[in-house]
N, C-alpha and C positions, 0 to 999 in steps of 0.2 A: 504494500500500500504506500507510495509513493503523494507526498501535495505537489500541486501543480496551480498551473495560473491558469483556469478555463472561469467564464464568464457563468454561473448558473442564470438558466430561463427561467426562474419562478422569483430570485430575488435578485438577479444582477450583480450580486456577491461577484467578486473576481478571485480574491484571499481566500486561503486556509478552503479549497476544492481535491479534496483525495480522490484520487482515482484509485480502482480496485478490479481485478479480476472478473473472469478470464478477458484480457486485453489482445484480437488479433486485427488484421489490415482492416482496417476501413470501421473498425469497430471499439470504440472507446467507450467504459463505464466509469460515470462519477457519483460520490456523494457529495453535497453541499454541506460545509459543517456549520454553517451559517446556518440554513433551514432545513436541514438535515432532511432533505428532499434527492430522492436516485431520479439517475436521469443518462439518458445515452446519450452521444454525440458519433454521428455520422460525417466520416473524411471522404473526400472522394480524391483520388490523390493523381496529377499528372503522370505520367510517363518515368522514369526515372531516366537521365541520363549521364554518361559520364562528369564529374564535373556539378552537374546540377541536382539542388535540393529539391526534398518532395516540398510542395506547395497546396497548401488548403483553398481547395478553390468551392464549395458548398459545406454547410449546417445546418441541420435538419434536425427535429427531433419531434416523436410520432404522438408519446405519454410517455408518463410517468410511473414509477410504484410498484412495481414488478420488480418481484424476488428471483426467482429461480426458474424459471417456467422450463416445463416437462412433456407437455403435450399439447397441441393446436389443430384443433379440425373446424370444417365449415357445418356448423346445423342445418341439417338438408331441408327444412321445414320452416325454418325464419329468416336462411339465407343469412344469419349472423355467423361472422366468427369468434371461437370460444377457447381461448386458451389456461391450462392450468398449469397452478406452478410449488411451488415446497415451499412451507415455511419451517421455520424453528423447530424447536420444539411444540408441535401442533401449528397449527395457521395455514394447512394445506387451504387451498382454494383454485374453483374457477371462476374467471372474468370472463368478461365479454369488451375487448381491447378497443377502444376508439379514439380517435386521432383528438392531442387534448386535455385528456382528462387524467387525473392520478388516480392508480388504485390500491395506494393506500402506506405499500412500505416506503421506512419504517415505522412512519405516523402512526399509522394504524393496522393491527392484527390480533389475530384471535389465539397468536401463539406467546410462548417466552424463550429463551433464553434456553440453548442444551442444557445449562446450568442450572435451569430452575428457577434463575429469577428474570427478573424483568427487561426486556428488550430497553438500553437506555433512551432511545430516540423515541420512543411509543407512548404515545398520548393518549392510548385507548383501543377499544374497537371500533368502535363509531365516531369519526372524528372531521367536523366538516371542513369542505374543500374537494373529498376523496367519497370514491363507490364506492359504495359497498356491494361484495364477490356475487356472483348468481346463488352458491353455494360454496360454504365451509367446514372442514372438520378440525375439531376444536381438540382432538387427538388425531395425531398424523398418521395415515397408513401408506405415508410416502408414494403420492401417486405416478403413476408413468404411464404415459401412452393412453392413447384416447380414440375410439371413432363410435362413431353416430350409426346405428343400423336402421337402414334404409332399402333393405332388400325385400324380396316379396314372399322368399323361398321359406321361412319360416318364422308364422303369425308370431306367437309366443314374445317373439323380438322387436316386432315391431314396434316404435318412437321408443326406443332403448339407447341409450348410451353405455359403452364399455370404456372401462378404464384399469389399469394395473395396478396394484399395491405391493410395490415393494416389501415393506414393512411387516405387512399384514397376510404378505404372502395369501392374496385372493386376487381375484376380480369383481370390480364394485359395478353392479351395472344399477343403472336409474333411468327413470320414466321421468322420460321428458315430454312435457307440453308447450309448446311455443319457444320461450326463452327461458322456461320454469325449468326445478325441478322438483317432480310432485313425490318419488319415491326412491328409495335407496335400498338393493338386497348385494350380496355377494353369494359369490359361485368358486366352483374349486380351491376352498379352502381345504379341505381334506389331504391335499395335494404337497399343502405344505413348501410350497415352492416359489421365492423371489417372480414376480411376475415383470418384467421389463418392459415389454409393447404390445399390444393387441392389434388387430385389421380386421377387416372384414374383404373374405376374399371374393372374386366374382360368383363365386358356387355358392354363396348366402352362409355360408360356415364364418365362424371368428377364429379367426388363427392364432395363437396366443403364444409370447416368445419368454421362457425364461429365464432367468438372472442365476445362474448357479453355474460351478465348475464344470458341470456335467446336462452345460442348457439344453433344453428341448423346444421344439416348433411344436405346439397341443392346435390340433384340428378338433372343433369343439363344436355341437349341437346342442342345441335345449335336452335333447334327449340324454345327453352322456353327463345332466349338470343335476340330474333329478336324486 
């Protein structure tokens, strides 16, 4: 974690702006320690040539408040996009990302600290200025990977969302309506196994990738989850 002299979009602070991790081309993450607001900055960088420095020639930046995000898909049904991401200890959540707005870290979250205590930047869960997530869990089961079942091949799944639980070693799927989400169960627990990414492959099956030394691809039906 390195201070540097970048300019924050929400206070114009230029002083005391750490940037922090993972840092690669064209992609820079800051905190403001001023207003203790995250925030990315987009390089787009000329050519390099013997001789000559890279040169910042655009800055862009989309929102704010995003921790750690894990998974991004499009809701076939409201045409939004829904990205989820890890908090702390607890504070998993999904947004719904728009150009603009902050969603929340580390202002606000529903998580703490590995440590147990309290995130120091965190002014709450509810903290205005920032969204609040479509959905949160207030204990983490480290989510990963996400898609929306939208196939016709089997009802059971239909307006379902799949997601992975690291943690939790399941799959959480939820009943989605519109932008809601109206219910939450999981599946293959039993399994006992790191779940790293889910899909939905064009034969209406969910393919589910595991996280263990000894990972597997599970081709999975309502019927094999009963």
């Amino acid at each position: 974690m390195v201070k540097v002299d970048v300019k924050c979009p929400f206070c114009a602070q230029t002083a005391s702006v750490k940037k922090y991790g993972p840092g690669s081309a064209g992609h820079q993450h800051y905190r403001c320690q001023a207003c203790c607001r995250s925030f990315q900055v987009d390089y787009e960088y000329r050519a390099c040539q013997p001789g000559m420095k890279e040169q910042v020639v655009d800055l862009a930046m989309y929102n704010a408040g995003i921790r750690n995000p894990q998974g991004l898909a499009v809701n076939p049904w409201s045409g939004a996009l829904w990205l989820h991401e890890h908090g702390l200890r607890g504070g998993d959540e999904i947004n719904i990302p728009e150009k603009g707005k902050n969603y929340g870290w580390p202002l606000a979250t529903w998580g703490v600290n590995y440590s147990g205590l309290k995130v120091p930047e965190a002014k709450g869960e509810i903290v205005e200025g920032t969204e609040q997530p479509v959905y949160y869990w207030k204990d983490s089961p480290a989510i990963s990977g996400m898609a929306f079942y939208a196939s016709d091949v089997f009802a059971p799944w239909r307006h379902k969302l799949f997601i992975g639980a690291l943690k939790d070693k399941e799959v959480i799927v939820m009943r989605v309506d519109g932008n809601t989400v109206t219910e939450e169960g999981r599946i293959l627990g039993d399994r006992k196994q790191r779940i790293r990414d889910v899909r939905v492959g064009p034969d209406g099956y969910l393919y589910v990738l595991t996280d263990e030394s000894d990972g597997q691809l599970l081709k999975v039906s309502p019927a094999a989850t009963r």
